[in-house]
N, C-alpha and C positions, 0 to 999 in steps of 0.2 A: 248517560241518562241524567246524572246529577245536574250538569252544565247545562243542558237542555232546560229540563227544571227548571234551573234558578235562570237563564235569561226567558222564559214565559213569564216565571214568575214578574221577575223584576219588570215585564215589559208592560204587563198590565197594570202596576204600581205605578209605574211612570207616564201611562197612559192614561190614569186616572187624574194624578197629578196636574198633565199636562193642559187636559181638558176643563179643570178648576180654572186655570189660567183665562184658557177659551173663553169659555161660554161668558164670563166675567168684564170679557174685552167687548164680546159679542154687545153684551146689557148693554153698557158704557158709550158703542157707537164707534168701539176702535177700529180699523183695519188691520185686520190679520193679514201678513204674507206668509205664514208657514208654518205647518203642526207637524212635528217630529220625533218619532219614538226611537231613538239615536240618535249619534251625532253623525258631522259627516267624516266620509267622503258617501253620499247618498246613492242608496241601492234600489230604490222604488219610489216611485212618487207618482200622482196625479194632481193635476188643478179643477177645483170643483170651483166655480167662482171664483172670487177673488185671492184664494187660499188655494196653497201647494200641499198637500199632507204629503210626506214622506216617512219613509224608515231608513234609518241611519245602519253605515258599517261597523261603529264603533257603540253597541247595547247596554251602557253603564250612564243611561238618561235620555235625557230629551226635552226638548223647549218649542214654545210659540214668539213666532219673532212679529212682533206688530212695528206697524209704521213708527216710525220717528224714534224708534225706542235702542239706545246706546248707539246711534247715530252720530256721527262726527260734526253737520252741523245740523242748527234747529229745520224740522220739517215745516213747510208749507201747505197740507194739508191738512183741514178742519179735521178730518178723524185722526190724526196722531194721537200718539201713546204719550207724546213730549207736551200736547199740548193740554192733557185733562185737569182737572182739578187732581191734587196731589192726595185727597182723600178717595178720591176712585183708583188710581195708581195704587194704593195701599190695600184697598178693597181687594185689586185683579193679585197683587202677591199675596195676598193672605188667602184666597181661594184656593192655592196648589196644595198646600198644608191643610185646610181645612177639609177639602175632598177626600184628602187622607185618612184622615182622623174618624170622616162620617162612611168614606167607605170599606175603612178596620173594620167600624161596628157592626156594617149590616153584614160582612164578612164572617164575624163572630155569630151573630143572630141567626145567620143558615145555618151554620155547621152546628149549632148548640139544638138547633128543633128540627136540623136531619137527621145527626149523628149522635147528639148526646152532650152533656157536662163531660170536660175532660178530670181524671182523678188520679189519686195513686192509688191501685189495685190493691189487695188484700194480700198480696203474694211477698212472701220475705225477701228479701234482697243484702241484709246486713244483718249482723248480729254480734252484739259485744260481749265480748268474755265478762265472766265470771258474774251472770246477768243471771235470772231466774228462769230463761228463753236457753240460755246456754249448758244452763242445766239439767232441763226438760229432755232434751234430744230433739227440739225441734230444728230443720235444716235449712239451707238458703233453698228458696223455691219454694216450699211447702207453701201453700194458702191455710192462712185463718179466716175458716169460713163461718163459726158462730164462736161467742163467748157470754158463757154460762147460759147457753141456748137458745140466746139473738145472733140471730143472723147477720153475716157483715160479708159487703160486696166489695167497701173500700176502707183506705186505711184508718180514715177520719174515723169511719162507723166502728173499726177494733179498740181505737182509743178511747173515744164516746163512751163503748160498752164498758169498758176498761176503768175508766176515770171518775164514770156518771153512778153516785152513789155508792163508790166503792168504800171497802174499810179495810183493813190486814188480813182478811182474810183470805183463803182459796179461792182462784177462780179456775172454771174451766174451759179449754181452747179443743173446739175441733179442729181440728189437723185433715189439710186435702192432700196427699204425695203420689201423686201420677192418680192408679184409681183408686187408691186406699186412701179407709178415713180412720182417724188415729185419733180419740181423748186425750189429754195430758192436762194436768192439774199444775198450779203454781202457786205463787206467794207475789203477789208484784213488790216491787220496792219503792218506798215513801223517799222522792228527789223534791227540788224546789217544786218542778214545775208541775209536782203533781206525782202520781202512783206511775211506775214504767216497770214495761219487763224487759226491754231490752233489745228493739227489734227494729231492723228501719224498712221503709218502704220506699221503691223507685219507679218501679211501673208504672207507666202512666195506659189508662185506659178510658174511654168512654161509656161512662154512664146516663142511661135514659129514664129518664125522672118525669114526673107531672107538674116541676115545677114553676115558678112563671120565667119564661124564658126568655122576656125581654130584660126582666130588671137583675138575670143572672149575668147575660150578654153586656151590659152596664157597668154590671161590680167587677167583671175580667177584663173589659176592656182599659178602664177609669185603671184597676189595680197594674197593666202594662202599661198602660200611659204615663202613672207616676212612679216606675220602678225606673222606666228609660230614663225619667228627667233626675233621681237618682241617683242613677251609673253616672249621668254626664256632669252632676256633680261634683260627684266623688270624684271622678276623673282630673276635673279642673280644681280641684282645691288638694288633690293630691293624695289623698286617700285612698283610691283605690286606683292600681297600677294599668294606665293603658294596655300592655300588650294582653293583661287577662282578659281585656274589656270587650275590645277592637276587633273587628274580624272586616278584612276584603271578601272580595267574589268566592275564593276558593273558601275561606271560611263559611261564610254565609251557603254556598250551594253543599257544603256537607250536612248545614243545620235541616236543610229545607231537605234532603234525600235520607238524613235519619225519622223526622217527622211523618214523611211518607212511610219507610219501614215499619215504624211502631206505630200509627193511627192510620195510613191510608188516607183516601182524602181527607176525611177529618184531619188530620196533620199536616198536609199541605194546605187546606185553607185557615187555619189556626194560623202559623206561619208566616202564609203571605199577611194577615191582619195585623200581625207583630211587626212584619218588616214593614209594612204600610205605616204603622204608628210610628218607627223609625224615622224613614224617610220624612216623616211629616216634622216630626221635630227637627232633625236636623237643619228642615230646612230655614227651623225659625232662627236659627243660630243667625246674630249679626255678621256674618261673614262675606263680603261682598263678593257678587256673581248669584250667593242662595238669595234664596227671596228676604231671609232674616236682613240681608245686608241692606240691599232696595229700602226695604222701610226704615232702617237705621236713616240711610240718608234722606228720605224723603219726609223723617220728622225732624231732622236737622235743620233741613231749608224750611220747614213752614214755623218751626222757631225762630230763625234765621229772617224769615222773611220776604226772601228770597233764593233763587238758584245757585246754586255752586257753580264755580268756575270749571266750564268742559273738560280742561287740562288735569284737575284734581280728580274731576270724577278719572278721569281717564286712568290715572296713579291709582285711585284706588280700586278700579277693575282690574289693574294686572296685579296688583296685592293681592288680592282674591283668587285668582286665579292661580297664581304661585301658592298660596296657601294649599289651595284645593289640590291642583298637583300632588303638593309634598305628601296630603293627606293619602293621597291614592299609592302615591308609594308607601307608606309609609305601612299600610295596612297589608299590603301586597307583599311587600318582607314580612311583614308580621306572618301571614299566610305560607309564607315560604319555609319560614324557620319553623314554624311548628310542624311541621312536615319531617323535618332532620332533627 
């Protein structure tokens, strides 16, 4: 079921992507020969015009092959891909990533005004010794559902309550434990970040608010956007260690079938928006074969002045492509090992 999951998932990901591509080529006046949601060895295709759409055996991408384009020599035909202005070229690869990115958000934007704001629930899940929470008696599980007789649905709102005009004095926590509801009285403790009693929260749940839920959909989306560019960061300057980072197919399809577990579709479309933003970044990466690489060299030559020599593109497409490989193992061990 998981693997199911994450190739739908991924297939509409890449199908979005791929179509960024399209329609971009369509504007521009290129000739498409081929829309493909996999690679080959191809399992389905039709020809609608001048264009073959297929689905591919191998479900880990998929591309649109337009005329003249990584072609051995220059094409002859006015609609080539070889022969447009390098700032339309640049356009059509910036469009797979940018489809991405716009359609993360509209992603975000249903699931946030069908299902709700996602949160951490009220419910304990941690609790540190020798805390005012560990002295109380209250247990992992229990819900704090008001303090000092505001109500609290999520974690934010027990802290808020907690936090928001407090002084050393007592407060008090209704306690929810299966059907019983339980007082208990504390002291919080005065730390930097403020008063705490000691408690953490991991649940994540969907809460349904009246609030404006486009400009919520914005700040979550904007906040994953620059958390990825973050990680990859840290990653390349060495800060934070790839294998914690990285996750292949089989990683990724456990994230996407716990998401489902714990929110239901809300969690699978959360999800795929996440891995959308992914995808889209990576692809900005200058790494030739992603579309980041394309425009690397395509701002090359219009510094330059002119084209690169066939033979180098050519070096630098199988560089890319060996790169890309090693990545795919590389993440595929990772997936393995964490397994044993």
């Amino acid at each position: 079921m998981s693997f199911l999951l994450f190739f739908l998932v991924l297939g509409v990901i890449v199908a979005i992507h791929e179509f960024g591509h399209f329609l971009f080529a369509k504007i521009f006046g290129i000739k498409v020969l081929k829309f493909s949601i996999g690679f080959n060895p191809t399992i389905l295709s039709k020809k609608i015009g001048e264009t073959e759409y297929a689905i591919g055996a191998v479900p880990l991408g998929g591309y649109v092959k337009m005329e003249g384009e990584f072609s051995g020599q220059k094409s002859s035909d006015p609609r080539s891909y070889d022969l447009k202005p390098r700032w339309q070229r640049i356009v059509i690869l910036l469009a797979g990533p940018a489809f991405n990115f716009i359609s993360g958000f509209l992603i975000v934007l249903a699931s946030f005004s069908i299902f709700g704001t996602p949160a951490y629930s009220n419910r304990v899940v941690h609790i540190q010794e020798n805390t005012p929470v560990a002295i109380s008696g209250i247990k992992l599980r229990d819900k704090i559902i008001s303090v000092n007789g505001k109500k609290t649905a999520t974690s934010q709102e027990v802290i808020n309550n907690i936090t928001s005009g407090i002084t050393e004095k007592e407060i008090e926590l209704e306690i929810e434990r299966d059907a019983e509801r339980i007082k208990v009285k504390m002291r919080p403790t005065l730390t930097k970040g403020g008063y705490r009693i000691g408690v953490g929260f991991g649940e994540t749940v969907m809460i349904k608010s009246s609030d404006d839920k486009l400009s919520e959909s914005v700040n979550y989306s904007a906040h994953k956007i620059k958390t990825i560019f973050l990680v990859f960061r840290g990653i390349f300057s060495g800060q934070i260690e790839a294998k914690d980072s990285i996750g292949g197919p089989i990683a990724i399809s456990g994230v996407i079938n716990k998401s489902r577990l714990d929110l239901g579709l809300a969690g699978i479309l959360l999800i795929t928006a996440i891995i959308s933003f992914n995808l889209g970044i990576v692809n900005l990466l200058p790494i030739p074969v992603l579309d980041g690489g394309g425009i690397a060299i395509l701002v090359v030559e219009m510094v330059m002045g002119k084209s690169l020599n066939k033979k180098i593109k050519e070096r630098i497409l199988y560089m890319g492509l060996a790169i890309l490989l090693t990545l795919m193992l590389f993440t595929t061990f990772l997936d393995i090992s964490r397994l044993f």
